[in-house]
C-alpha positions in Angstrom: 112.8 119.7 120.2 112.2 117.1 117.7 109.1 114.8 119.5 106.3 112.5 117.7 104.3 115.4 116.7 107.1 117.8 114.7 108.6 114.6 113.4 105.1 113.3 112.2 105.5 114.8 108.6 109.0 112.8 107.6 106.8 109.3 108.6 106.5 107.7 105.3 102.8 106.6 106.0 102.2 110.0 106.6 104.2 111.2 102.7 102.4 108.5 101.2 99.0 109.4 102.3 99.5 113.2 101.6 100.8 112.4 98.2 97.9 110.1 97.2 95.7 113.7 98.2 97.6 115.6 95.6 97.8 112.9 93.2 93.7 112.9 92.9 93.9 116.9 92.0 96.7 116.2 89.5 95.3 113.0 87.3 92.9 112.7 84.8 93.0 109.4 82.7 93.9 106.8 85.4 90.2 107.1 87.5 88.2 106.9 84.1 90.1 103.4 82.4 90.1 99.9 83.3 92.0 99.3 86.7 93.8 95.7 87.7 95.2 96.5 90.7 96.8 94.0 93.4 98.7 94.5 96.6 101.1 91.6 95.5 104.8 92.5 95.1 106.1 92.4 91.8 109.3 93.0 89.6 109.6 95.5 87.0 109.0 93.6 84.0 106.7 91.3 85.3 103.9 90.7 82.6 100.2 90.4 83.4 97.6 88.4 82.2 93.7 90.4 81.9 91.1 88.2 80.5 88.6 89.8 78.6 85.1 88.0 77.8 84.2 87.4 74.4 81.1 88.1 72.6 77.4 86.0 73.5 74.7 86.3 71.8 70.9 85.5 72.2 69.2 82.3 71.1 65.7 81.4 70.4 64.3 78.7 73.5 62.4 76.1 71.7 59.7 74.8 73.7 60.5 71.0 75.3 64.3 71.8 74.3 67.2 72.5 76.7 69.0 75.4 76.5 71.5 76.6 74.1 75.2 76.6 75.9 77.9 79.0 75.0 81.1 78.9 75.9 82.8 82.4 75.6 85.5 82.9 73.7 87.8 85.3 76.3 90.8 87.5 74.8 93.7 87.6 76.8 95.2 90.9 77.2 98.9 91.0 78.3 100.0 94.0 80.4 103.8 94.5 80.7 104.9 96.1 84.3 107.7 98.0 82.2 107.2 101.4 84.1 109.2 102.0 87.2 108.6 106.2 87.9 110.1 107.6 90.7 111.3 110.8 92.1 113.5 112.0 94.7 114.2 114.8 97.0 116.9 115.7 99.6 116.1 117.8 102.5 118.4 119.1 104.1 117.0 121.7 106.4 115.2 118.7 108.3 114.3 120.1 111.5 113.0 123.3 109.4 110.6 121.3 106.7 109.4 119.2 110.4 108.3 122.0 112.1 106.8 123.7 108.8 104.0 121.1 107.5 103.2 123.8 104.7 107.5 123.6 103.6 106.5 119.4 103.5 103.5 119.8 101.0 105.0 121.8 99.0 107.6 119.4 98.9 104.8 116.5 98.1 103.6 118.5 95.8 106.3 118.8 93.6 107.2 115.0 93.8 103.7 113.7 92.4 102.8 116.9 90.1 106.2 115.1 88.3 104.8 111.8 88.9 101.2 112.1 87.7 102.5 113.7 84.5 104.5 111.0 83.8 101.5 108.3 84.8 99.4 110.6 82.3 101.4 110.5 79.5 101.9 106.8 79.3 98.2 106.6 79.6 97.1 109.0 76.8 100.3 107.6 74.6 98.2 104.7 73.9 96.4 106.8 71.5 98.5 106.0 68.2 97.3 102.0 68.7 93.7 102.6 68.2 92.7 102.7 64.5 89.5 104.6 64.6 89.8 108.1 64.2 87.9 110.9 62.8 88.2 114.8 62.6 90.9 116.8 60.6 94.2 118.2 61.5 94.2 121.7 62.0 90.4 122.4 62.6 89.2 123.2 65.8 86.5 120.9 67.5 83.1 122.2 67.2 80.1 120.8 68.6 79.4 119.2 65.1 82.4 117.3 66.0 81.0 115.9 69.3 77.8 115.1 67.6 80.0 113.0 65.1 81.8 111.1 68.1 78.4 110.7 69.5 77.3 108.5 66.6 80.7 107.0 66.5 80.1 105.9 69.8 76.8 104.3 68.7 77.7 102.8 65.6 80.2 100.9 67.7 77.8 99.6 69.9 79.1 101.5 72.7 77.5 101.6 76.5 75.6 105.1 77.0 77.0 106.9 80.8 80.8 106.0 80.1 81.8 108.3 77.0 84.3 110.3 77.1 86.9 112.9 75.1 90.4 113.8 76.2 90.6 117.1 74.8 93.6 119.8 74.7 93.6 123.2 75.9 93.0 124.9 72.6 90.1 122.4 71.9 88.3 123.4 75.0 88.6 126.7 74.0 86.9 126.7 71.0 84.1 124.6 71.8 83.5 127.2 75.1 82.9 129.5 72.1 81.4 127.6 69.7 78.0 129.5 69.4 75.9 125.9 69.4 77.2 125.3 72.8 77.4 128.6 74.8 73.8 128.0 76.1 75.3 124.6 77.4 78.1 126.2 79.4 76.1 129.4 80.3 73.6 126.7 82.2 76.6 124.9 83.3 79.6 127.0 84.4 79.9 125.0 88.2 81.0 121.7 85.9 83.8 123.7 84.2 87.2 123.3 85.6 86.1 120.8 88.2 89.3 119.1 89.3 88.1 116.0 89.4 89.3 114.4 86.3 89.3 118.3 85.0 86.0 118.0 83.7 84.9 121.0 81.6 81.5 119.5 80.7 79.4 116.7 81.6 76.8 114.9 79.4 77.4 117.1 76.0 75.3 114.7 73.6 75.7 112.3 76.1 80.0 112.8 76.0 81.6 114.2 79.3 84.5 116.2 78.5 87.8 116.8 80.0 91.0 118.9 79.3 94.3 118.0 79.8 97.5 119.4 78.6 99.3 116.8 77.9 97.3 115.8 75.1 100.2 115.0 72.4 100.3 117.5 69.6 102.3 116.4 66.1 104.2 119.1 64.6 103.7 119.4 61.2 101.8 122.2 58.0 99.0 121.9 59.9 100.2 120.7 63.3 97.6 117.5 64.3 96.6 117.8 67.6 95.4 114.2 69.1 92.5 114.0 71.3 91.2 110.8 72.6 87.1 109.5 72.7 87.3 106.6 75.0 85.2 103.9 76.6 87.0 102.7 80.0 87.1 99.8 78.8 89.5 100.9 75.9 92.4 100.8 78.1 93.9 99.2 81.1 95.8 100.6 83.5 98.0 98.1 86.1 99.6 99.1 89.3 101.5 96.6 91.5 102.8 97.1 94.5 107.1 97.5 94.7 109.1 95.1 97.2 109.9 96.5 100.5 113.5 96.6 101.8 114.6 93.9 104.0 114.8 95.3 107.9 118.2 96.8 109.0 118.5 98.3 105.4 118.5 102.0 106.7 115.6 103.2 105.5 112.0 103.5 106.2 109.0 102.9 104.1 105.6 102.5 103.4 103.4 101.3 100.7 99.8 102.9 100.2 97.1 102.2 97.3 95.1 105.1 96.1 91.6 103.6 95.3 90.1 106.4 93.1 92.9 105.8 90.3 94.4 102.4 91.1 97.8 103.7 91.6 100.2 102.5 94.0 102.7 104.4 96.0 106.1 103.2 97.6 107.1 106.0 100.0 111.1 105.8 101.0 113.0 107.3 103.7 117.1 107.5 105.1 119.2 109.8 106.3 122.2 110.2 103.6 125.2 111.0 105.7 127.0 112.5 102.7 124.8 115.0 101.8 123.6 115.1 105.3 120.0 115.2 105.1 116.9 112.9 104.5 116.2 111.5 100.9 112.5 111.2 100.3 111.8 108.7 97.8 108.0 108.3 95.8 107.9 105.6 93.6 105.6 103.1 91.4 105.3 100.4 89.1 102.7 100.0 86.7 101.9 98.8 82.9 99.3 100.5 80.5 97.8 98.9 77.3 95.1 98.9 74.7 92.2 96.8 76.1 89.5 97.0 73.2 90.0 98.4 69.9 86.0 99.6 68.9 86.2 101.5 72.6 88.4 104.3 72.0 89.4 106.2 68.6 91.7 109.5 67.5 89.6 112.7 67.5 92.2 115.0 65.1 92.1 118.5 65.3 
């Protein structure tokens, strides 16, 4: 029998919610950049507007004077809603994947490991429009390389407690044995492989590290791998919310915001009577851009 309780896992509330808890295991970038995230239905498309503040400075009071007024000069960064990701599923045994909640999240699963790669990539593809970079294709990171984004970091005026390197698989590999730091990670082997936001090591001269690996590699004699030193303020990452169909449509849905990463999720249901089974639908709409130059920079290996 089919009641409230065995059909529980096919309410799209319910997806949603589940997917958002397997989203935070499988996403790195989104939680650590610049969010703008609104409820508010838009089109893919749509192009957003993030002001930015300009640069104030300190003046001198002169005694029996007023004040000296500044009016700041605020960039306006434009943020184009040009990413529509979704992915769908048919499942057919419906009464089966009910009355089996492990059968549905392994169905979730599958649905937003797709979509968080995706997410992922769009984010760390905003590497090749920074101009900074520093390192050299084909040689491993070492810790005399983190020192080196350390001052990086400084000489571009950079905010200590928000530093961090993207790095690829390989990269975190070698530093794990680069013989500077293995008294680091010996002291610190709980921080390695922490899911959240795959951290492999946190405050590294004053850098928190994470691997990913989708960091882009460009094939090539030798092949440059890209990793990415970042400031969240770097990038910006913008989710909107999709419209919701209009009643009597068929389907079912739901729309949930994830607040750890910004993201938001459309959840879709309807039975297809051709295929004779119920198509799950996870989708979202969001835009990614370069927010400040200085914050972020190339770290080739």
């Amino acid at each position: 029998m089919v009641n409230s309780t065995t059909a529980a896992p096919f309410i799209p509330e319910i997806w949603a919610n589940e997917a958002l808890e397997v989203l935070r295991s499988n996403i790195v970038m989104a939680p650590l950049v610049t969010k703008d995230t609104d409820l508010a239905t838009f089109q893919v498309g749509s192009t957003l507007h993030v002001p930015y503040p300009g640069t104030l400075k300190a003046n001198d009071k002169v005694e029996g004077a007023p004040v000296t007024k500044q009016t700041p000069t605020s960039t306006d960064t434009t943020v184009k809603l040009s990413h529509h990701k979704e992915v769908t599923i048919l499942v057919e045994d419906f009464v089966r994947a009910q009355a089996q909640p492990i059968l549905m999240q392994s169905y979730i699963h599958a649905q937003v490991v797709a979509l968080a790669e995706q997410i992922e990539s769009d984010i760390i593809g905003t590497y090749s429009s920074f101009s900074g970079s520093l390192g050299t294709a084909g040689t491993d990171l070492s810790a005399a390389t983190l020192r080196a984004i350390a001052k990086k970091f400084d000489d571009n005026k950079i905010d200590q407690g928000n530093r961090h390197l993207l790095l690829s698989t390989k990269d975190e590999s070698a530093l794990v044995g680069d013989t500077a730091l293995q008294t680091f990670f010996a002291f610190n082997e709980n921080q390695r492989h922490d899911i959240t936001n795959g951290i492999i090591g946190a405050n590294i001269y004053g850098l928190t590290l994470h691997v990913s690996q989708l960091v882009p590699v460009v094939t090539g004699t030798p092949n440059t791998t890209n990793n990415l030193a970042f400031d969240p303020g770097a990038i910006v990452f913008a989710s909107r919310s999709l419209p919701m169909a209009n009643p009597g449509m068929g389907v079912v849905q739901a729309v949930v915001q994830d607040p750890v990463s910004g993201l938001i999720l459309r959840s879709t249901m309807g039975y297809d009577k051709d295929s004779l089974g119920v198509q799950v639908t996870l989708d979202c709409l969001y835009g990614v851009a370069k927010l400040r130059d200085e914050k972020a920079f190339v770290v080739l290996s």
